[in-house]
C-alpha positions as CSV (number, residue, x, y, z in Angstrom):
1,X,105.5,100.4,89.9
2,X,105.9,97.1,89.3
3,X,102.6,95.0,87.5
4,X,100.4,92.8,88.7
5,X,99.6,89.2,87.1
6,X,96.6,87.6,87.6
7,X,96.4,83.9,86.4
8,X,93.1,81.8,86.7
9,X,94.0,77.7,86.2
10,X,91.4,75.1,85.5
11,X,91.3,73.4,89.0
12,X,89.6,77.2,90.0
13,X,92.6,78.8,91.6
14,X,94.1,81.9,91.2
15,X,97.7,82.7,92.0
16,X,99.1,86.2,91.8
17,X,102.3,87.4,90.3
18,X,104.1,90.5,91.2
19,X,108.0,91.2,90.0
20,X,110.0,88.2,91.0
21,X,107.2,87.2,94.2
22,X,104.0,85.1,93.8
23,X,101.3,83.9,96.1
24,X,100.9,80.3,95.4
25,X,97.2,78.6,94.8
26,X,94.3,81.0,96.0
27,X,90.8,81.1,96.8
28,X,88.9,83.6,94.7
29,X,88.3,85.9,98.4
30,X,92.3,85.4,98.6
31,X,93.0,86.8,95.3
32,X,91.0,89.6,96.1
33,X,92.3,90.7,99.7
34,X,95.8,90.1,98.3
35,X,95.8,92.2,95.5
36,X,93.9,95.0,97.2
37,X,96.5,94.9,100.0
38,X,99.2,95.2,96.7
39,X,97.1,98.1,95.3
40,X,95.8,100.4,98.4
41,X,97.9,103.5,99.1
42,X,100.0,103.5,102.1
43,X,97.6,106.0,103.7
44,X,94.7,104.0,103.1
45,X,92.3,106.7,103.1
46,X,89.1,104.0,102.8
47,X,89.4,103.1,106.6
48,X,87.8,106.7,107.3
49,X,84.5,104.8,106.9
50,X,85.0,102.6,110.1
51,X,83.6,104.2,112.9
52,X,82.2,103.1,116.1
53,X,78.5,103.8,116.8
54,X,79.7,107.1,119.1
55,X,81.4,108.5,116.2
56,X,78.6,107.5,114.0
57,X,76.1,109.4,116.3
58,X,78.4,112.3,117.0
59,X,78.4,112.7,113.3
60,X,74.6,112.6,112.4
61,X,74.2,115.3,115.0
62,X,76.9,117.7,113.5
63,X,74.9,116.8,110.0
64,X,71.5,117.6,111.5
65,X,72.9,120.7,113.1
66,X,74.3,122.3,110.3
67,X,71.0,121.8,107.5
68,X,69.1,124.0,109.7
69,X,70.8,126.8,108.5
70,X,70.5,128.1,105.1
71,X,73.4,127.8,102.5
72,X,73.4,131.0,101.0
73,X,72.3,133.3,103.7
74,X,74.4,136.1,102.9
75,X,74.0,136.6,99.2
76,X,72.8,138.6,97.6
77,X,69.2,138.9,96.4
78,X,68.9,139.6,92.3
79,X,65.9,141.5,91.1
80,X,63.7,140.2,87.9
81,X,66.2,141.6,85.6
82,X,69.0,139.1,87.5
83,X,70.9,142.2,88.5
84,X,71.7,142.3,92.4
85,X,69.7,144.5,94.3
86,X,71.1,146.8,96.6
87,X,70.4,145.9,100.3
């Protein structure tokens, strides 16, 4: 892995340096995209929150479906001594 500079100048600008590479003059937005596009994993596992309004819908209804049933419907019940009862 190979660090990441970050260099503010007094005109405002940022510029970026990485090993022998380095952006030039940036914006402060820039600076950010750039090194978030240096730092994100090659999976990029943050894109999972883009969805289109289908997928969004899909999803509520898979949500609402599943809390009407209740989590721990098969345990077991415990007694006022919180020993398990036999069922």
């Amino acid at each position: 892995m190979t660090d990441i500079t970050i260099k503010q100048y007094d005109n405002g600008y940022f510029e970026v340096f990485q090993g022998d590479k380095s952006s030039g003059e940036l914006g402060f937005d820039e600076m950010l995209g750039l090194i978030t596009s240096l730092t994100m994993s090659e999976r990029r596992p943050c894109l999972q929150w883009m969805k289109t309004k289908e997928q969004r819908d899909a999803e509520e209804i898979v949500i609402t479906q599943i809390a009407k049933y209740p989590i721990f419907e098969n345990a077991k019940k415990k007694n006022k001594n919180g020993k398990n009862k036999v069922q």
